[in-house]
C-alpha positions in Angstrom: 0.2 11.0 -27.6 1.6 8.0 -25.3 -0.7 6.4 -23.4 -2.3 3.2 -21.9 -5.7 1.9 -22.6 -8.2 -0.9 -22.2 -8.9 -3.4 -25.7 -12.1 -3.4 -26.3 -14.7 -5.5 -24.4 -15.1 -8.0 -27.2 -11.6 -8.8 -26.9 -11.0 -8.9 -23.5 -13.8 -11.3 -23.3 -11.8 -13.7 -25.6 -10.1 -14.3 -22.2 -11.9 -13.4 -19.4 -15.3 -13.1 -17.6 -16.8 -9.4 -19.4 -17.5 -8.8 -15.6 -14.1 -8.0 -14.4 -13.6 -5.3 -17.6 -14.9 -2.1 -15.3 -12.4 -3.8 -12.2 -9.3 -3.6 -13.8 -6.7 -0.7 -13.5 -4.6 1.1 -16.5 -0.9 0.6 -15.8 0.5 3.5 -13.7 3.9 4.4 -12.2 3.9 3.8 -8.1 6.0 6.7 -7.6 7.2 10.0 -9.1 10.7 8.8 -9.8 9.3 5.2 -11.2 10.6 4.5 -15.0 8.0 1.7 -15.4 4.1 1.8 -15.4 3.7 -1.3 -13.2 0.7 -4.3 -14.6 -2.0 -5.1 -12.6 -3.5 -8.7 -12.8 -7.0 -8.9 -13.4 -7.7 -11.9 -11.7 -5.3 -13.4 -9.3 -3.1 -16.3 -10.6 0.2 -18.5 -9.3 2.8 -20.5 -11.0 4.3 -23.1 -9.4 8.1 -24.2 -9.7 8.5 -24.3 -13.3 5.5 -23.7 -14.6 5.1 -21.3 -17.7 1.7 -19.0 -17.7 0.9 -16.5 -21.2 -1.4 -13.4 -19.5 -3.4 -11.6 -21.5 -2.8 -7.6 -19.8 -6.2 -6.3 -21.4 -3.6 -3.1 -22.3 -2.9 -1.6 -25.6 -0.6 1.3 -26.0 -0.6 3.9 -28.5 3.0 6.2 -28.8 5.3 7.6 -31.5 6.7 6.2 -34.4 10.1 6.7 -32.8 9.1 5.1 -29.7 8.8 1.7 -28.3 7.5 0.1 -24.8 9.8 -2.2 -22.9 7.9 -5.0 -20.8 9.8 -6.4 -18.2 9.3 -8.3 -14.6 9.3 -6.1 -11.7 12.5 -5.9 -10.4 11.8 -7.6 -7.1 10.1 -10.9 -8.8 13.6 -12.0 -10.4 15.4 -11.3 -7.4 13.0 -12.7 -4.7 11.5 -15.2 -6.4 13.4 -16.1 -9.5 10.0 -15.1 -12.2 11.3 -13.7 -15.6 9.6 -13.4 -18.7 9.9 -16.4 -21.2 11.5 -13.9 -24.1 13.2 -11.9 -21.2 12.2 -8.2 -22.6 9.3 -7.8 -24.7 9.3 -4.8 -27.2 6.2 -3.0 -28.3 6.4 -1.1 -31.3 3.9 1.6 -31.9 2.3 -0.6 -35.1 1.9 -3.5 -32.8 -1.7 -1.6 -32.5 -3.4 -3.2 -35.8 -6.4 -4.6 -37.0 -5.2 -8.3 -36.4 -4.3 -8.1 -32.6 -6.2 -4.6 -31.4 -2.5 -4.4 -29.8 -3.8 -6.3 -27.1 -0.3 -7.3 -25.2 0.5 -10.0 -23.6 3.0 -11.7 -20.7 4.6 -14.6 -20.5 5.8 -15.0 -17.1 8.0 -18.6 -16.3 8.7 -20.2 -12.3 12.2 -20.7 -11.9 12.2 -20.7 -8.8 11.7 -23.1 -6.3 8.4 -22.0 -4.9 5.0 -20.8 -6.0 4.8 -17.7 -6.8 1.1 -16.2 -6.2 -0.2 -13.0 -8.0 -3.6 -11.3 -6.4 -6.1 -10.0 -7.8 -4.9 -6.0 -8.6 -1.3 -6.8 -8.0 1.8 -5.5 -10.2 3.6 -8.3 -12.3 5.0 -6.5 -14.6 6.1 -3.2 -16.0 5.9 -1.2 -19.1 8.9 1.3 -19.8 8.5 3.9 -22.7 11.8 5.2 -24.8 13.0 6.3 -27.9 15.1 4.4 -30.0 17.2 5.4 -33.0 17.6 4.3 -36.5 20.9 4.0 -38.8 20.9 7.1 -41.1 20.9 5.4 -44.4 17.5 3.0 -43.1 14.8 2.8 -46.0 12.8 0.1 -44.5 9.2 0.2 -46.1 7.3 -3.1 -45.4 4.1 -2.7 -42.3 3.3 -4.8 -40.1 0.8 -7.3 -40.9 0.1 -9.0 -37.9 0.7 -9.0 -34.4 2.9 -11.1 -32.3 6.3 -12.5 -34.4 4.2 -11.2 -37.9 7.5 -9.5 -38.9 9.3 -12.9 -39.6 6.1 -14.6 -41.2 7.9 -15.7 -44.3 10.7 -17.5 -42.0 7.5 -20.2 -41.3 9.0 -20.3 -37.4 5.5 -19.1 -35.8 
């Protein structure tokens, strides 16, 4: 089954007030024709001309094996205001939900624009896009993830 859900309130609370955890919204699409499942911001935030910000969504997914989620910047943030994400896509695979990370995902959102750019409280920032992706047919990958973010490139020691 795809879906969104909240981490758990222990984990949320690694980064924000437990308050807010009942205020937030699951990621939805705004429209019927939307691809994306658009972010909300739990608490309202800005990032000035070059400034780099790392949010913690309070989202975990769970989908197929055969599946992955696409984050990206709302289409309007690059063009009006010149925000991308640091590593430009992020790609969620369905064992990024494990027992290190609680598939808690995260955004890093960078300024290059040449104004501040101001997030409410509730506002999109972001966008999640489910697909399927394929493999080659003669793939016999058998290692599992350990780990969460960059945990499948642990033994090149660049984390």
């Amino acid at each position: 089954m795809r879906k969104f859900e909240k981490v758990s309130i222990d984990e949320f609370s690694k980064y924000y007030d437990k308050k807010l955890y009942e205020e937030y919204d699951l990621p939805k699409r705004m429209t019927s024709h939307s691809a994306g499942y658009d972010f909300f911001a739990i608490e309202g935030f800005t990032l000035m001309p070059g400034e780099i910000k790392k949010i913690p969504t309070g989202y975990k997914a769970t989908f197929g094996s055969d599946e992955m989620l696409m984050i990206l910047v709302r289409s309007s943030m690059g063009f009006k205001y010149n925000v991308r994400m640091t590593n430009q896509v992020g790609i969620i695979e369905s064992d990024y939900n494990n027992i290190d990370n609680e598939g808690h995902m995260f955004v890093s959102l960078q300024n290059e624009g040449d104004r501040d750019f101001v997030v409410k409280k509730g506002e999109g920032y972001a966008q999640g896009i489910f697909t399927k992706f394929l493999i080659c047919d003669d793939d016999v990958t058998t290692n599992e993830r350990q780990g969460g973010l960059g945990s499948t490139n642990k033994e090149r020691n660049d984390e």
